[in-house]
C-alpha positions in Angstrom: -26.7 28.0 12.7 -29.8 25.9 11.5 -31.6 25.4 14.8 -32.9 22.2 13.4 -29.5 21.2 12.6 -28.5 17.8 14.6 -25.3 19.4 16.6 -24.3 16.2 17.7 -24.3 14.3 14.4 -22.9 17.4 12.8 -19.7 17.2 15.4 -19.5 13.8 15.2 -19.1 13.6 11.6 -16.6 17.1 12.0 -14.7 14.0 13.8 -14.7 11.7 11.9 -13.4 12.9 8.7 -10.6 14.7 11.0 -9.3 11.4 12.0 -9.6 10.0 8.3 -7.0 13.0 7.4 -5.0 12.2 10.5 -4.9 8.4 9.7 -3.7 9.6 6.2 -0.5 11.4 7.4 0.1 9.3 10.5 -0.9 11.4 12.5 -1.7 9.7 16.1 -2.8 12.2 18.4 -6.5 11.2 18.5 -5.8 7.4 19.1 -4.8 7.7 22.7 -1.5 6.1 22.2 -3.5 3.1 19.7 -6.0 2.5 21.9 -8.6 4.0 19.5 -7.0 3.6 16.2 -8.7 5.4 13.2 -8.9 2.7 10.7 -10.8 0.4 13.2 -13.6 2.5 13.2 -13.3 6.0 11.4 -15.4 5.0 8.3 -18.1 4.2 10.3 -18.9 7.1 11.9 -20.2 8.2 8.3 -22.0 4.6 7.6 -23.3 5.3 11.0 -24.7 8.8 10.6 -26.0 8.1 7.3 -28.1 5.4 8.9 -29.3 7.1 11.7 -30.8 10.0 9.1 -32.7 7.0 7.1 -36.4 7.4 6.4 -38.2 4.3 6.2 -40.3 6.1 3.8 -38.3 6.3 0.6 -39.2 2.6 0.7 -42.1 3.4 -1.1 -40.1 5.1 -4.2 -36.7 3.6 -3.6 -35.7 4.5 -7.5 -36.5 8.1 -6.3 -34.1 7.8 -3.3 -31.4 5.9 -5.6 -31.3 8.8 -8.4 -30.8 11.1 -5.4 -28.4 9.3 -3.9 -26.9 8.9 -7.4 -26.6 13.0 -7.4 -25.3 13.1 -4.0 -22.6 10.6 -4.1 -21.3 9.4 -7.9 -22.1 12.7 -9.7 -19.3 14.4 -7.6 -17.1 11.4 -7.6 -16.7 11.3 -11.6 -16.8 14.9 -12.1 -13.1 15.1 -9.9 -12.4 11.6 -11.3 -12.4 12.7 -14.5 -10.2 16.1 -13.1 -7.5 13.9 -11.1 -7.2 11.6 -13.4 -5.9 13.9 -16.4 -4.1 15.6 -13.4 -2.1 11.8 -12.8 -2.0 11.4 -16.5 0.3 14.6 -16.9 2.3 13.8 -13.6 2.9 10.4 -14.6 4.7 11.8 -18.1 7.0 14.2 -15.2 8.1 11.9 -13.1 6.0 11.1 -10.9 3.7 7.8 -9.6 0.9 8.6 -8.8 -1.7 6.5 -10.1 -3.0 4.9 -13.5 -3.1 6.8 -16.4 -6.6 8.1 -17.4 -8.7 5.6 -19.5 -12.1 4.0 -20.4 -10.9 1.6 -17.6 -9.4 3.1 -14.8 -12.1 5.8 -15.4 -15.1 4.0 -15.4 -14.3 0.8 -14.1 -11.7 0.8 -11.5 -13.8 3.0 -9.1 -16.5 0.0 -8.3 -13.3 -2.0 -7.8 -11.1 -0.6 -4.9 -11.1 3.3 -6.2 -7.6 4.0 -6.0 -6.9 4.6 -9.9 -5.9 7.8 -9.5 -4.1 8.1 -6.0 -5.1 12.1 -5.8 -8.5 11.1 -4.7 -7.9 7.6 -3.2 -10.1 8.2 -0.1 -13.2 9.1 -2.2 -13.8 4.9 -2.9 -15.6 5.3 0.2 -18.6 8.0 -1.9 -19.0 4.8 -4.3 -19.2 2.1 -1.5 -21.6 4.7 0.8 -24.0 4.8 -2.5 -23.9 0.8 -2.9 -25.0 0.7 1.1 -27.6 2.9 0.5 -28.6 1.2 -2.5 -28.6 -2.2 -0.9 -30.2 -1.0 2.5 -33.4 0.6 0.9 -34.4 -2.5 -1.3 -33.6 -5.1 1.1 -35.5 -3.1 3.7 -38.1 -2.7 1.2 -38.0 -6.7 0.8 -38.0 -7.6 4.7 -40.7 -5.3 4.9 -42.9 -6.6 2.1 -42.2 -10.1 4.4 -42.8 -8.5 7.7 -39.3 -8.5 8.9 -38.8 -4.9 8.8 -38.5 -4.9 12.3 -35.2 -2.6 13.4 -33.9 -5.5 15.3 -33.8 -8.0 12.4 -32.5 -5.7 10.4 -29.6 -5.0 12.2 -29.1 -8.9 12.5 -29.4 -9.3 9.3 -26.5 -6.7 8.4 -24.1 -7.6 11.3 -24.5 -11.7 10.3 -23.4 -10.5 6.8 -20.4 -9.0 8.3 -19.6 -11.7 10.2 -19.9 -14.1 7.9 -18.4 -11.5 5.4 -14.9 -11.5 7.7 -14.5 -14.8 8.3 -14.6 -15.3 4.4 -12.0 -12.9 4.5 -9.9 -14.8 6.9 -9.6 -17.7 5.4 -8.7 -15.8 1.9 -12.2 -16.2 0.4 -12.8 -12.5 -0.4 -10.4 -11.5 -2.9 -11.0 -9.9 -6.8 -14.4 -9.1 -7.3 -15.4 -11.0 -4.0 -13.7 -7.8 -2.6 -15.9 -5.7 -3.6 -19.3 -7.5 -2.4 -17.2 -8.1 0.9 -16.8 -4.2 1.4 -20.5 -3.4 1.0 -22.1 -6.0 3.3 -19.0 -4.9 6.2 -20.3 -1.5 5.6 -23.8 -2.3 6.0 -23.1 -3.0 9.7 -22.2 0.3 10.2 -25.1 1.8 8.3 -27.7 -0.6 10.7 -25.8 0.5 13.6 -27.1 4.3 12.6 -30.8 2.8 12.0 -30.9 0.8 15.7 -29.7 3.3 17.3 -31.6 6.3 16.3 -34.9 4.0 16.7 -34.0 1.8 19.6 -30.8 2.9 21.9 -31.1 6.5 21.6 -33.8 6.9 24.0 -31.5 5.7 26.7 -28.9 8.2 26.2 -28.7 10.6 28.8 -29.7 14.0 28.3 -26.6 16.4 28.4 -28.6 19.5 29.3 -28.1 19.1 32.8 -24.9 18.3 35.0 -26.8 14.8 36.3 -26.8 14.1 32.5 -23.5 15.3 31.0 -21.4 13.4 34.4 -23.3 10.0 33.5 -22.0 10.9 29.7 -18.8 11.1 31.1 -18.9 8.2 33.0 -20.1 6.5 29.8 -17.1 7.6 28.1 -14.6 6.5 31.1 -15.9 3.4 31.1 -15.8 2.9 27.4 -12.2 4.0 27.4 -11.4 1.5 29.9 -12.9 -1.8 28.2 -11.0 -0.4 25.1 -7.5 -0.3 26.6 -8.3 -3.8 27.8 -9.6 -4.8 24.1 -6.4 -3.2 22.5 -4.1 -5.1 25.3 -5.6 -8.5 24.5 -5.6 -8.5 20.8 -3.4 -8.5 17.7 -4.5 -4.9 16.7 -7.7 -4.0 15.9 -6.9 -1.6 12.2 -8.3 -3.6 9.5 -9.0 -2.1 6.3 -12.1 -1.6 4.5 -11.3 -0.9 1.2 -9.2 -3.8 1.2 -11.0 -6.3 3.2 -8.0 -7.3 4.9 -5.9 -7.0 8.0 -9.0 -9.2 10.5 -6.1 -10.3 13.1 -8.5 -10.9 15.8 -11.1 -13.1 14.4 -14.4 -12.3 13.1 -16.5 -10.7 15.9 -13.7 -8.1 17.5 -13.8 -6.0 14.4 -17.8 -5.2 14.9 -16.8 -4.7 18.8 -14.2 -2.1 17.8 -16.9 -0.5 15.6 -19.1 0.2 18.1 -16.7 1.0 20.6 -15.2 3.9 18.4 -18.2 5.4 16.9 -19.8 5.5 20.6 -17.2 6.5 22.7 -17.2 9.3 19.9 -20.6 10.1 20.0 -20.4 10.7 23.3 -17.9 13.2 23.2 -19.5 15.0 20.8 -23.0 15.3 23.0 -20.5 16.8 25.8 -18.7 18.9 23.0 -22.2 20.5 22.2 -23.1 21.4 25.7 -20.4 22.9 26.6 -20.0 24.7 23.6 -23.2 26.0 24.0 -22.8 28.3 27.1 -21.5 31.4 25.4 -21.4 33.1 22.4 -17.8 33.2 21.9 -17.9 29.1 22.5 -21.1 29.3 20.0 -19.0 30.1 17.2 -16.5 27.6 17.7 -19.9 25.2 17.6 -20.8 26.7 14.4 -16.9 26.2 12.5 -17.0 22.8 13.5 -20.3 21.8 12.4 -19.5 24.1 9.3 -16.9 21.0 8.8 -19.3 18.4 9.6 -20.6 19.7 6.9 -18.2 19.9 4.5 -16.6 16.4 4.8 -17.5 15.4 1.5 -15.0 17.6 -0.1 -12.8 16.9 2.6 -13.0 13.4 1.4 -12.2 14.2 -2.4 -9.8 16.8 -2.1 -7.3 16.5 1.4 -4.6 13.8 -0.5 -4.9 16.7 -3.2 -4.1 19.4 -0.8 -0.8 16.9 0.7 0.2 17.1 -2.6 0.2 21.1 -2.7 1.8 21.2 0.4 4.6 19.1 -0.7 5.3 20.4 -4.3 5.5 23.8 -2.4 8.2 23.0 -0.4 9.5 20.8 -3.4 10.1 24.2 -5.2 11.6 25.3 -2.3 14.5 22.0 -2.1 15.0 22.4 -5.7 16.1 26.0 -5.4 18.2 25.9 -2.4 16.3 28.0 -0.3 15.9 25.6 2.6 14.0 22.0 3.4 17.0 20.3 3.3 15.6 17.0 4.5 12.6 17.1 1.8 11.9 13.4 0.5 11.6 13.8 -3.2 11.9 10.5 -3.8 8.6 10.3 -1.9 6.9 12.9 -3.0 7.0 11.9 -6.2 5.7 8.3 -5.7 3.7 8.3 -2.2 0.7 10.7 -2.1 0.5 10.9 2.2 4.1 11.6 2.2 4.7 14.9 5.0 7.6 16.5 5.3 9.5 16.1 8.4 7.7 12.9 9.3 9.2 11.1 11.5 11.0 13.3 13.1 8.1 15.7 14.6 4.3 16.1 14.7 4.7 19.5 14.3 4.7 19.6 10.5 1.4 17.1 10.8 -0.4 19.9 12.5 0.4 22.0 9.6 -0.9 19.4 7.1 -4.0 18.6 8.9 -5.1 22.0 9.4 -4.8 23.0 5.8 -6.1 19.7 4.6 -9.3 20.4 6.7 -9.5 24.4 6.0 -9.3 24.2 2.1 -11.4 21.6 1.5 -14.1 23.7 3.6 -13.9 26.6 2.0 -14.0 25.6 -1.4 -17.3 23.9 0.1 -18.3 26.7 1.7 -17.4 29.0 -1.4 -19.2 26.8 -3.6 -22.6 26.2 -1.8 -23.3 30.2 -1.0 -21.3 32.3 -3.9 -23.6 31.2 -6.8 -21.3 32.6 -9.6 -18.3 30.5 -7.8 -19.8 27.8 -9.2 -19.4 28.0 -12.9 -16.0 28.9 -12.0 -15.2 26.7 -9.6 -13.4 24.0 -11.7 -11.5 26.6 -13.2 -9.9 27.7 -9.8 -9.0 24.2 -9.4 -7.4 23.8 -12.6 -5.5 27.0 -11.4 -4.4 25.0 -8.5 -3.5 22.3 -10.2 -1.8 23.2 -13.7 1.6 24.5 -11.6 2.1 21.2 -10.2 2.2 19.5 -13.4 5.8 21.0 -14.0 7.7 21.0 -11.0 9.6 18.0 -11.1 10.8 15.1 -13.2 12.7 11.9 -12.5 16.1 13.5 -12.9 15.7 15.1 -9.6 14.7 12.2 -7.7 17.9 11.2 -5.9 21.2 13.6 -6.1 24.1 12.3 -8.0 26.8 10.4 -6.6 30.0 12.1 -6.8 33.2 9.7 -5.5 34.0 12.3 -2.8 32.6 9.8 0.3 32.9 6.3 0.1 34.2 3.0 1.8 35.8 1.6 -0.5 36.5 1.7 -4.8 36.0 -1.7 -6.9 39.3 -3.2 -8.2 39.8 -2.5 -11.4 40.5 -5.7 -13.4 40.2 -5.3 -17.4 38.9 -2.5 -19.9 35.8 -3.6 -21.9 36.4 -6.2 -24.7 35.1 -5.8 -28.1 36.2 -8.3 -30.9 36.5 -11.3 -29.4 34.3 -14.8 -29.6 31.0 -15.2 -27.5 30.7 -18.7 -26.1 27.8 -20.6 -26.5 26.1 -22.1 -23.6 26.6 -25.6 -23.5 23.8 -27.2 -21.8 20.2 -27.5 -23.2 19.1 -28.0 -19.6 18.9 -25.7 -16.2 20.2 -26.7 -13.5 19.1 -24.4 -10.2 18.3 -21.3 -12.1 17.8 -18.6 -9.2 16.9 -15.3 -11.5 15.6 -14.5 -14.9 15.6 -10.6 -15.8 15.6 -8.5 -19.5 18.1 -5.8 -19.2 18.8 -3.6 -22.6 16.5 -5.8 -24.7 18.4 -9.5 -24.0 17.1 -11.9 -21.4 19.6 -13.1 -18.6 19.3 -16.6 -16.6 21.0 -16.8 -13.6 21.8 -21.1 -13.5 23.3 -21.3 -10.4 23.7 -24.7 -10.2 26.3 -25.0 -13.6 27.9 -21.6 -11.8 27.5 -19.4 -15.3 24.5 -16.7 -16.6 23.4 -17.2 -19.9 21.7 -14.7 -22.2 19.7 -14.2 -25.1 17.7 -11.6 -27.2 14.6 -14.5 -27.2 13.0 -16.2 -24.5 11.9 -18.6 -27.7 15.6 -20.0 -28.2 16.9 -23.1 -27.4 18.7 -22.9 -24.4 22.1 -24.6 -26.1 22.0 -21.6 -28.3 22.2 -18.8 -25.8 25.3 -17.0 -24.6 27.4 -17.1 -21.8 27.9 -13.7 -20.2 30.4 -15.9 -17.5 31.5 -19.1 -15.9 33.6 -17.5 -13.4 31.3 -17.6 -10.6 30.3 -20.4 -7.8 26.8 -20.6 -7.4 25.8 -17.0 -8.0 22.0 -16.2 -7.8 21.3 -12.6 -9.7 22.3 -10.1 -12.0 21.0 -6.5 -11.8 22.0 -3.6 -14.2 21.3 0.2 -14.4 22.1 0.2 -18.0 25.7 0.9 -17.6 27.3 -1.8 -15.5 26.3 -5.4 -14.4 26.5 -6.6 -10.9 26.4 -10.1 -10.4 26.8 -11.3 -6.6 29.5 -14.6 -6.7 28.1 -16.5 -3.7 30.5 -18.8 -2.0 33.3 -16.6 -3.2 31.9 -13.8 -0.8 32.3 -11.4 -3.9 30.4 -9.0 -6.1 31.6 -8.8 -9.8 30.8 -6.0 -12.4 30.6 -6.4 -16.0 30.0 -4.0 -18.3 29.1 -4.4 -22.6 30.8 -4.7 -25.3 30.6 -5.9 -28.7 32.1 -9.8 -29.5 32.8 -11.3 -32.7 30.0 -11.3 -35.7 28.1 -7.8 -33.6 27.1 -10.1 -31.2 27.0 -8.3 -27.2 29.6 -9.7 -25.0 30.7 -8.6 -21.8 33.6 -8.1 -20.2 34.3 -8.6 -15.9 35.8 -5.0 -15.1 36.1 -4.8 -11.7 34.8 -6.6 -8.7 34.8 -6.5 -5.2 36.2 -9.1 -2.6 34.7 -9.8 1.2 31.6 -9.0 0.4 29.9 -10.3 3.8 28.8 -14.2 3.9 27.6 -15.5 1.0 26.0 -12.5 -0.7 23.0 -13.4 -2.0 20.8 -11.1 -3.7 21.6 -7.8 -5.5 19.2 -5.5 -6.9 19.4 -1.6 -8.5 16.7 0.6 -7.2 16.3 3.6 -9.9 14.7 5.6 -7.1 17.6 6.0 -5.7 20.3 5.5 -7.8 22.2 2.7 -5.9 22.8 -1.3 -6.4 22.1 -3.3 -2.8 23.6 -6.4 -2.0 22.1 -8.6 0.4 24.6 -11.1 2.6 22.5 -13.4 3.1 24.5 -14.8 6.8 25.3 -11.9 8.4 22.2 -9.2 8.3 24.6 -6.9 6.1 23.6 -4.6 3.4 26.3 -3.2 0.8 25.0 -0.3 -1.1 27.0 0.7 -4.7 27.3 3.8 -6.8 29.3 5.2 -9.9 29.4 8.4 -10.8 27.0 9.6 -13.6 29.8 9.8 -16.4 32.5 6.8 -15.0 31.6 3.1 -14.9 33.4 2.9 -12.0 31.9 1.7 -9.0 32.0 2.6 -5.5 31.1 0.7 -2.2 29.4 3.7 -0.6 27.9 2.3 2.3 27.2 -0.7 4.6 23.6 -1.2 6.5 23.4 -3.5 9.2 20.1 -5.5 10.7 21.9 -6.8 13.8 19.5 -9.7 14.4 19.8 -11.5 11.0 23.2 -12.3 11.9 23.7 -16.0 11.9 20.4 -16.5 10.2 19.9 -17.3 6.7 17.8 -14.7 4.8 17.9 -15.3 0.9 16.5 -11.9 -0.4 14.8 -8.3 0.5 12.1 -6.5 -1.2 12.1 -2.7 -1.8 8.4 -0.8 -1.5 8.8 2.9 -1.8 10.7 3.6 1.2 10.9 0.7 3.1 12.8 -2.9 2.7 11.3 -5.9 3.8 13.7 -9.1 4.9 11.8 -12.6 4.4 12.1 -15.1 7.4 15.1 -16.3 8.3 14.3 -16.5 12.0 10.8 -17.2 12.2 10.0 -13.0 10.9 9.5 -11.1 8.5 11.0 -7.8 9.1 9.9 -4.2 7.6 12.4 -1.5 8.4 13.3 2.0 6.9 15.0 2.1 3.7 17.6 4.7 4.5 18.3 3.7 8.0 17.4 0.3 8.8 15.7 1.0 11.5 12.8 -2.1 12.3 9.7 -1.1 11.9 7.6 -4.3 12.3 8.1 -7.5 12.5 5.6 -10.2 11.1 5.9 -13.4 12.6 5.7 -16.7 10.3 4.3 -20.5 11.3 7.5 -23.1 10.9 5.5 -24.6 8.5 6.9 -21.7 6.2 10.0 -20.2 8.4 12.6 -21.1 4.7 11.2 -17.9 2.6 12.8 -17.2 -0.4 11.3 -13.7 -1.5 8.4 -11.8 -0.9 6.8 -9.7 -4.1 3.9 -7.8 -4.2 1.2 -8.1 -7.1 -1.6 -6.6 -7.1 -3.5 -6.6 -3.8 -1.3 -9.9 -2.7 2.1 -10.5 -0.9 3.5 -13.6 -3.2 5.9 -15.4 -1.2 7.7 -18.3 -2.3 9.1 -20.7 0.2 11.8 -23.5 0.0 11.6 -25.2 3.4 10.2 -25.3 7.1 12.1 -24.2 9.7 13.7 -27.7 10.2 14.9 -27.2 6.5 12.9 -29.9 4.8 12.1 -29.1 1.3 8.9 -30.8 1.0 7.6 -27.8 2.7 8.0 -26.0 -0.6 5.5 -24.1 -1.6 4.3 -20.8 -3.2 1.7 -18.6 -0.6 -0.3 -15.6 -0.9 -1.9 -13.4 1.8 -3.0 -9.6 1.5 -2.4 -9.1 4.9 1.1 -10.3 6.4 0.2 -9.6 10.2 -2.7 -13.1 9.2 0.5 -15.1 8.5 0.9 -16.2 11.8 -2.2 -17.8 12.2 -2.0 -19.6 8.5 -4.4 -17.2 7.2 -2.6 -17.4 3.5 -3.4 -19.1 0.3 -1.5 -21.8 -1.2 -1.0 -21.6 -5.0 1.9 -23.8 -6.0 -0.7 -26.2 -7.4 -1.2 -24.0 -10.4 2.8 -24.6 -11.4 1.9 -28.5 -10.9 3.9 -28.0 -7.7 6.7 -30.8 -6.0 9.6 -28.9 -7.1 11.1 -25.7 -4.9 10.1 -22.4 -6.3 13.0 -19.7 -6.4 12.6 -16.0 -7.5 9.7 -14.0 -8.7 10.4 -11.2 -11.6 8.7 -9.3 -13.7 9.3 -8.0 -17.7 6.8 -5.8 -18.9 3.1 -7.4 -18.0 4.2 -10.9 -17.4 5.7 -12.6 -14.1 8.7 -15.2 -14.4 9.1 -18.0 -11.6 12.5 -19.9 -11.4 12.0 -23.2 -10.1 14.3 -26.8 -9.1 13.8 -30.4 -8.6 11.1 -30.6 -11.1 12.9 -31.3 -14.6 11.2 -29.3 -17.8 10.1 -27.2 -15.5 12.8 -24.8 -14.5 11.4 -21.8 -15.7 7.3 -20.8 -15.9 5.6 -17.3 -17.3 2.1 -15.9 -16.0 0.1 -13.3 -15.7 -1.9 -11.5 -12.8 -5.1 -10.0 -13.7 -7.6 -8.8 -10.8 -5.4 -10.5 -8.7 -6.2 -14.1 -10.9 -3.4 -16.5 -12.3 -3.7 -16.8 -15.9 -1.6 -17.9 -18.9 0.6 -20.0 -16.9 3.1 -21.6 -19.2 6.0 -23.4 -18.4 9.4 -21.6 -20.8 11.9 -23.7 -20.1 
């Protein structure tokens, strides 16, 4: 070991990206039961050590220090961009999604904009932003100095006021788009200036752990710290926020910088113990030495760890597919959520596993690479190596097994045989009245118009309502219609049922469709049905009684099977209108005063978000880009001038009104319905505002644009 080597920094940075890995797989251990939780602080410790190692010096050639900083940082980061982003490229046509495809875009300009293009090396946004810090520290130092307020102290003023400021922005939904990614650098700066005060101003205080006087006052230090932090964790609304995201500030604008500083020393502190008493014995010496020989490998723990995840998994994918064990393996999961770990949830054992190798790989493909000199021109060819089997283990036909009418509550009544032959009825209204849902299934258009108690369809969004068909009349204010390309299931509100149709061919080759079964006491007032291709199965939402009714048909039958029931016990009695799916979770909007995550498969809660009455009468929740879209048809007293439409990155900032009111840019004053997407372009449904019961728009970096009202 270097003898020069800074032991302390090196350990603390061995820490720090360990709990960046843990914080990818949920892995808690290091938090103290939240007390300490990774993403209020983890990043820093980096910002932080990069500081403390900055020479004042390079002020004098700061476009020296940039192109070296340009080798350090971005010449890595493009080199395995360019590798994981082929790599997503050739998973995405197999299945899976895990990322953008590769392009001039996502390639060159998505990593200055959040860095998560390619989801295989997600965490490595943070080598862009650490370069932009750098950059930004060294000429504005170079600046103050040239005005004489170089001093350490102003500095560090400086870069914690631009947090400050930076977060409160953020609050109040300022920071957003672009904005996000000037809001990230001057957060980070904070840590950075922490580095450069304390190396220059605090660090003459510390302690000196070379005798006991000095390593018990250390460890007073660190008792004491621990105990303001359970206080600080007791008396706020969580102190995670994200970075990347700018997002997730629940506590106000000051605790977040607190939390830094808390972290990174009560850290820093256990490292300087760490050293000493690793430094008594030889045997102790070399444990010393493996963890600084992380410390200093945590740049290639930062590209490659969600890579190694994946390797993990697509091993024991290989091992589900061929019946050789890993009976509870996710694939739905692994093929769409990069931190998925098998058998999470139900231990930490497997976590263990996953953190050790994500660590141990990365380092000695570091190590390999730094001290075997003909490694290196074949270094990218090992990786490839890696990579190339990975590309065909899986498609999406192996996503969800088949559904086989072995099990089941209960089969649909069978009512007619498909139709062919016969007339289509035209729809006879050139108006809307309530439409609730607007979808394209199998190239025609359906509108849900609740209000006349029929759905009408077309092949063209461009035709005169008057001239559209009627796929049926026989329902009582229905609100959707969701397909898997075999049958439709349309949910018939007040008469508590769920109907399927399925396609035919009417009179002149126009499409027709023919009720063939349906389903009677279907809950209270079933509300909201969607198919999830992930896994195979239609949910219908009752929107009185908390109840969830899951359907299935067989691969080769169109007949359709109630299969299961899922229950939240609390919505009972409360009105909820819809759900949303994302990955493996489903997410209730408020019906009593909450918004409520819980598990897919099992319903269990997860969290709940608490809402302001102002807008307790959701309608959905969709997510767009960074924002949760919610639309909202009354308070909680049920008055409908409350209706709006809000957005907010962060739903735990609901509560204390931290969203963003955009209604205005549909005109607003009417009640805004359901949010849906067809190919690039979002559809709002919308009442009490005549000609304007239907609008299209478009979400680019997270701006409304071409907003036009259809119908």
């Amino acid at each position: 070991m270097d003898s020069k080597e800074n032991k302390v920094m090196r350990v603390l940075g061995a820490l720090g990206i360990i709990f960046i890995v843990a914080g990818h797989i949920e892995f808690d251990l290091f938090t103290f039961k939240g007390i300490f939780p990774y993403y209020s602080f983890h990043v820093y410790i980096f910002l932080f050590i990069a500081g403390y190692f900055y020479d004042r010096n390079v002020e004098e050639k700061p476009l020296k220090y940039v192109i070296k900083k340009a080798k350090a940082f971005l010449l890595p980061y493009f080199v395995f961009n360019l590798i994981y982003g082929i790599l997503s490229t050739i998973l995405n046509t197999r299945g899976f999604s895990l990322g953008q495809d590769i392009s001039l875009y996502s390639f060159f300009v998505e990593p200055f904009m959040g860095g998560h293009q390619y989801m295989l090396n997600a965490p490595s946004w943070f080598l862009i932003s650490l370069f932009f810090v750098e950059v930004v520290n060294v000429f504005l130092s170079r600046v103050l100095s040239r005005i004489h307020l170089d001093d350490e102290w102003i500095v560090f003023g400086i870069y914690l006021a631009l947090g400050i400021v930076t977060v409160f922005l953020a609050i109040g939904g300022h920071v957003w788009g672009p904005y996000k990614d000037i809001g990230r650098i001057l957060i980070m700066l904070f840590g950075f200036g922490l580095g450069r005060i304390y190396r220059t101003k605090l660090e003459v205080f510390k302690p000196a752990a070379d005798s006991l006087e000095g390593m018990l006052s250390i460890a007073a230090g660190v008792v004491m710290i621990f105990i303001l932090q359970t206080f600080l964790s007791h008396f706020t609304a969580g102190l995670a926020f994200s970075t990347v995201w700018v997002t997730g500030f629940a506590n106000g604008p000051v605790i977040p910088f607190v939390s830094i500083v808390s972290g990174i020393l009560f850290w820093l502190l256990i490292s300087e113990l760490l050293v000493r008493l690793l430094d008594m014995s030889k045997v102790t010496r070399k444990i010393m030495e493996g963890i600084c020989i992380i410390g200093r490998s945590t740049k290639s723990i930062m590209l490659h760890h969600v890579f190694i995840i994946f390797v993990i998994n697509t091993v024991v994918a290989e091992v589900y597919m061929k019946g050789h064990g890993a009976s509870q393996f996710d694939m739905n999961r692994y093929l769409t959520d990069v931190y998925y770990v098998y058998g999470q949830g139900r231990s930490d054992i497997p976590k263990i596993f996953y953190l050790i190798l994500c660590i141990l790989i990365p380092v000695l493909l570091s190590v390999l690479y730094k001290n075997v000199k003909k490694f290196r021109s074949a270094f990218l060819a090992v990786l490839m190596i890696l990579i190339l089997p990975m590309t065909g283990c899986s498609d999406k036909k192996t996503v969800t097994a088949e559904f086989t009418a072995e099990e089941y509550l209960r089969a649909s009544e069978m009512i007619s045989e498909v139709k062919n032959g016969d007339g289509v009825a035209d729809n006879p209204d050139d108006t809307l009245s309530v439409p609730t849902w607007i979808t394209r299934i199998d190239g025609l258009y359906f509108i849900v118009d609740c209000y006349h108690n029929r759905i009408i369809y077309s092949d063209s969004l461009e035709s005169p309502l008057y001239t559209w068909k009627i796929m049926t009349d026989e329902i009582n204010m229905g609100h959707t219609v969701a397909s898997d390309g075999k049958v439709y299931l349309v949910d018939d509100t007040e008469n508590n049922r769920v109907l399927v149709f399925e396609k035919g061919t009417g009179a002149d080759d126009v499409p027709s469709f023919t009720m063939t079964q349906k389903f009677d006491d279907i809950g209270k007032r079933p509300h909201y049905i969607i198919y999830d291709d992930k896994t195979d199965t239609f949910y219908a939402w009752s929107s009185l009684t908390g109840e969830m009714y899951l359907f299935r048909r067989e691969k080769d039958s169109s007949r359709v099977y109630l299969t299961e029931k899922r229950v939240i016990p609390e919505l009972d009695g409360f009105y909820v209108r819809s759900f949303t799916i994302m990955d493996d979770k489903v997410f209730f909007v408020s019906g009593n005063l909450n918004i409520i995550e819980a598990d897919l498969k099992t319903f269990e809660i997860l969290k709940r978000y608490p809402v302001p009455d102002a807008i307790a009468g959701m309608i959905q929740l969709t997510r767009i880009e960074d924002y949760y879209y919610i639309t909202v048809s009354t308070d909680v007293m049920a008055d409908q001038s409350a209706a709006t439409i809000i957005r907010t990155k962060d739903l735990n900032s609901l509560i204390n009104g931290d969203y963003e009111d955009i209604y205005d840019r549909f005109i607003g004053g009417g009640t805004p319905y359901c949010i849906t997407q067809i190919d690039d372009t979002y559809y709002l449904c919308e009442h009490r505002l005549p000609g304007h019961s239907i609008w299209s728009f478009k979400v680019r970096d997270n701006e409304l644009v071409d907003i036009t009202d259809v119908y």
